[in-house]
C-alpha positions in Angstrom: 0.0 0.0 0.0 2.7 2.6 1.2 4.9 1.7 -2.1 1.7 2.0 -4.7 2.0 5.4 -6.2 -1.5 5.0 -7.7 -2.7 4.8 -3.4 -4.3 7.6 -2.3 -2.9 9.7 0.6 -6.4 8.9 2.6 -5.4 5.4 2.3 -1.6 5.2 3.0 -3.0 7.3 6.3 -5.2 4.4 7.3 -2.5 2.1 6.6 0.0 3.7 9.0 -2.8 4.2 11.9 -3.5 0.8 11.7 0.2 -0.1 12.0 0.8 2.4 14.6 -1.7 0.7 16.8 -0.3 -2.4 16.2 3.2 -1.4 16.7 3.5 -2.9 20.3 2.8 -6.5 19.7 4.7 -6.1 15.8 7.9 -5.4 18.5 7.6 -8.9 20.1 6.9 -10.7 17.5 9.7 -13.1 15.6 8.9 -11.9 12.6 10.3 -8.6 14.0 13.7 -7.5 11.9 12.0 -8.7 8.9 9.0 -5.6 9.5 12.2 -3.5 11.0 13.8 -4.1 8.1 11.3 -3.5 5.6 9.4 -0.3 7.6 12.4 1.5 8.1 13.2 1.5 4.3 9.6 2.5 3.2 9.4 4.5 5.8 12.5 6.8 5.4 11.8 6.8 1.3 8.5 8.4 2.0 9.7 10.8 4.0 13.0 11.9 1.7 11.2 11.8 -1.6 7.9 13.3 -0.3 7.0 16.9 0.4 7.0 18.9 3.3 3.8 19.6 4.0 2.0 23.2 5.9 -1.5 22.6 6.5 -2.3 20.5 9.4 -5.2 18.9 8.2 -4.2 17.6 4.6 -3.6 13.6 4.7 0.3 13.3 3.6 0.9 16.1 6.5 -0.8 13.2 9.2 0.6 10.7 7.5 4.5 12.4 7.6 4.6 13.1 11.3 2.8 9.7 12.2 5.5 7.8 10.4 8.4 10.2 12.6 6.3 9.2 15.6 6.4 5.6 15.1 10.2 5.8 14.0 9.9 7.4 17.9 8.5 4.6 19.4 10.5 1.9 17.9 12.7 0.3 20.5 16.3 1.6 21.3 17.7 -1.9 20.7 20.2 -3.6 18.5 17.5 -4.4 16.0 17.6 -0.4 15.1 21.2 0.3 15.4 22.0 -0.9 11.5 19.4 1.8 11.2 20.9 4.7 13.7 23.2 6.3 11.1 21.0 6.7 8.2 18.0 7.7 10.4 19.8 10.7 12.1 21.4 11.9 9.0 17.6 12.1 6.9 16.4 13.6 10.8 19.5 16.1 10.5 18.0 16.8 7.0 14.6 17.3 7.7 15.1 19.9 10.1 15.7 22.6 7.4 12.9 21.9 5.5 9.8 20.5 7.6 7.6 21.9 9.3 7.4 23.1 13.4 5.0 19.8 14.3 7.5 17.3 12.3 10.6 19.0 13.2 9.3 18.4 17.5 9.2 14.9 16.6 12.3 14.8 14.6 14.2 16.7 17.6 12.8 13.4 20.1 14.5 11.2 17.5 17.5 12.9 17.2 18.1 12.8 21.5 17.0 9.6 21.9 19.1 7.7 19.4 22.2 10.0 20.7 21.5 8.9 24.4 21.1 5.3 23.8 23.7 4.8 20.6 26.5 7.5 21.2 27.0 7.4 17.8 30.7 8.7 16.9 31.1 12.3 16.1 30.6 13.5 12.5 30.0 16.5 10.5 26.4 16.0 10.7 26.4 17.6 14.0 29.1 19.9 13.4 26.5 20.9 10.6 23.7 21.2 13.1 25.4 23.3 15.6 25.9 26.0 12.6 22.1 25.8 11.4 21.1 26.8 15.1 23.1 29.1 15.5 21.9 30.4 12.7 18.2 30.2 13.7 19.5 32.6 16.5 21.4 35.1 14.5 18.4 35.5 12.4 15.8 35.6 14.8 16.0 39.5 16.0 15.3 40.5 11.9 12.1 38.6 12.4 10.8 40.3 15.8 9.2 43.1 15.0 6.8 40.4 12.9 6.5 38.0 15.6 4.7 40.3 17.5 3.4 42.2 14.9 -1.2 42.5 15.6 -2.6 40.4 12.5 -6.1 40.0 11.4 -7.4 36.4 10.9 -6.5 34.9 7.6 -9.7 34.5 5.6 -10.7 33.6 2.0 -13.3 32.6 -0.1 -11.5 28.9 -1.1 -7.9 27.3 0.2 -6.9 27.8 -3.3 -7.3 31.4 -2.7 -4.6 30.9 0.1 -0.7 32.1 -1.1 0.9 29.6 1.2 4.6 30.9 0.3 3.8 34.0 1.0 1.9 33.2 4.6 4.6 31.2 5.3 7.6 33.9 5.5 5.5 35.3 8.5 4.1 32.4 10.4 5.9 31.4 13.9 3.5 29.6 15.8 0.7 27.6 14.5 -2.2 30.1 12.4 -6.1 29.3 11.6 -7.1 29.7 8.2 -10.8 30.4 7.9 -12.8 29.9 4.3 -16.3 31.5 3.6 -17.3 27.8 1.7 -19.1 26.6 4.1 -19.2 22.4 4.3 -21.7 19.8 4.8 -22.9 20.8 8.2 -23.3 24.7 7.5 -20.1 25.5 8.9 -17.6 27.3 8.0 -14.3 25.1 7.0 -11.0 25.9 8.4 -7.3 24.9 8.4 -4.2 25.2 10.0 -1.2 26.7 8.8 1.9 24.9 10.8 5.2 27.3 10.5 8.3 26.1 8.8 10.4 24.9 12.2 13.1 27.7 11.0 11.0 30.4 12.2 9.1 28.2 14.4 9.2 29.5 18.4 8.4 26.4 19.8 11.8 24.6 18.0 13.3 27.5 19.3 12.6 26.1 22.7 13.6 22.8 22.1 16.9 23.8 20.3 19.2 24.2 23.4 18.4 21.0 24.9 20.3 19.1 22.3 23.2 21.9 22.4 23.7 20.9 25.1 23.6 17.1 24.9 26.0 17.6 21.8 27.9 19.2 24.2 28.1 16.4 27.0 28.6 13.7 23.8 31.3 15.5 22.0 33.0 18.2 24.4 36.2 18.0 22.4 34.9 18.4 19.4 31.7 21.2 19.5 33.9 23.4 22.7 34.3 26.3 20.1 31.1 26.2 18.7 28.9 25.5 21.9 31.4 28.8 23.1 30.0 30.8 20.4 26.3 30.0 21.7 26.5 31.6 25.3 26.7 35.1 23.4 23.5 34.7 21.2 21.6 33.3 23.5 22.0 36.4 25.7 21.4 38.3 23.1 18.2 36.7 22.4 17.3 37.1 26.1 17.1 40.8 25.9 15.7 41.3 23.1 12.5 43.6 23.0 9.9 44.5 20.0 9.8 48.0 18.9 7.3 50.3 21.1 4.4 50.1 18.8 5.0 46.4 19.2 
C-alpha cells in the first residue's frame, strides 16, 4: 500500500494508523527485523522523496509526522542500530525543511538515538550546531513580525490561500478560515503549521540538544557551543519595537 504510487494519501494514512496501533505487539513478535527491516526502508523513502507539507489537516501532512512518531517509538535496541546512522542523518535533513510539528518529533528522535547509541562524532552535528546558530542570528530580523497585531486569515477557497507568502511570516501555529461553508453549514477551516526555522516552539527545544551535543562531543563542538553563550543572551534581551 505505502509503495503504490497510484494509493491515495487517505489510504496510505489508514495504513499507517492501523500499524501504529499495532506497533506494540509487531515489537515482540519473531517476525520482527524482517518488518524492521522492511518499515524502516519505506518509511524513510517516503519521508525523503515526499514533500513537506504546511497545513495540518491535509492527509500526507498526518501521515509524515505519524510515520516520525512511530520511527519514535520503535525500541532503542540492537535491531535499530543498523538503522541509527541513516535515520539521524535524513532527521538532521529534515530539520531545514519541515515543518514546526514534524521537526518536534524529529528533535525526540535525534536525543533519543544519541542517548542510547552515542554514535561517533561526525560532520552531521558539526553541521547542526551552525544551522542553530543560525536560527539565533536571524531571529531579531524577524521580531518586529512576531509580534506584529494580525487580522485572521480568511478567504473565499484554500486555493485562494498564497501559502509561500503566509509562510515567511508564520511562527506559531495560524487558523485559516474559508467562507465555503461544508456539509454541516459550517464554515471550514485549516491550520497553517510554521516552517520549524521560524518556528518558536523549535526555538525552545533547540538548546536542549546543544547541550547534549555538548556532554557527547566536548572536544569536538567546545568552540562552537562557546559561540552560543553570546546569542543566547542576546536573544534574552531582546525587545519589539514600542508600537510592538
Amino acid at each position: 500500500m505505502l509503495e503504490d504510487p497510484a494509493a491515495k494519501d487517505e489510504s496510505k494514512l489508514k495504513a499507517v494508523q492501523e500499524l501504529s496501533e499495532e506497533l506494540e505487539t509487531i515489537v515482540t513478535s519473531v517476525h520482527y527485523p524482517t518488518f524492521l527491516d522492511h518499515a524502516m526502508r519505506v518509511f524513510l523513502r517516503i519521508l525523503q522523496e515526499g514533500k513537506p507539507q504546511f497545513i495540518a489537516e491535509h492527509n500526507m501532512q498526518q501521515l509524515r509526522k505519524l510515520i516520525l512518531e512511530i520511527i519514535h517509538r520503535i525500541p532503542t535496541n540492537d535491531h535499530l542500530r543498523p538503522y541509527v546512522k541513516q535515520v539521524l542523518s535524513l532527521m538532521f535533513e529534515l530539520l531545514k525543511v519541515e515543518n514546526e510539528e514534524n521537526v518536534l518529533v524529529c528533535l525526540r528522535i535525534i536525543i533519543e538515538l544519541h542517548k542510547q547509541f552515542r554514535p561517533q562524532f561526525n560532520p552531521e552535528i558539526q553541521q547542526f550546531l551552525e544551522f542553530v546558530k543560525t536560527i539565533y542570528r536571524e531571529l531579531p530580523n524577524h521580531l518586529n513580525a512576531i509580534f506584529e497585531p494580525r487580522p485572521p486569515l480568511k478567504f473565499k477557497d484554500l486555493s485562494e490561500l498564497n501559502l509561500e507568502a503566509v509562510l515567511q511570516e508564520t511562527f506559531t501555529l495560524t487558523n485559516v478560515q474559508l467562507e465555503k461553508k461544508g456539509p454541516d453549514g459550517s464554515c471550514a477551516s485549516y491550520n497553517v503549521i510554521p516552517r520549524a526555522v521560524l518556528s518558536l516552539k523549535v526555538l525552545a527545544e533547540l538548546p536542549i540538544i546543544v547541550v547534549l551535543m555538548y556532554q557527547l562531543y566536548k572536544q569536538s563542538v567546545h568552540d562552537d557551543v562557546a559561540e552560543f553563550i553570546p546569542l543566547i543572551l542576546n536573544t534574552i534581551t531582546l525587545q519589539p519595537m514600542p508600537q510592538h
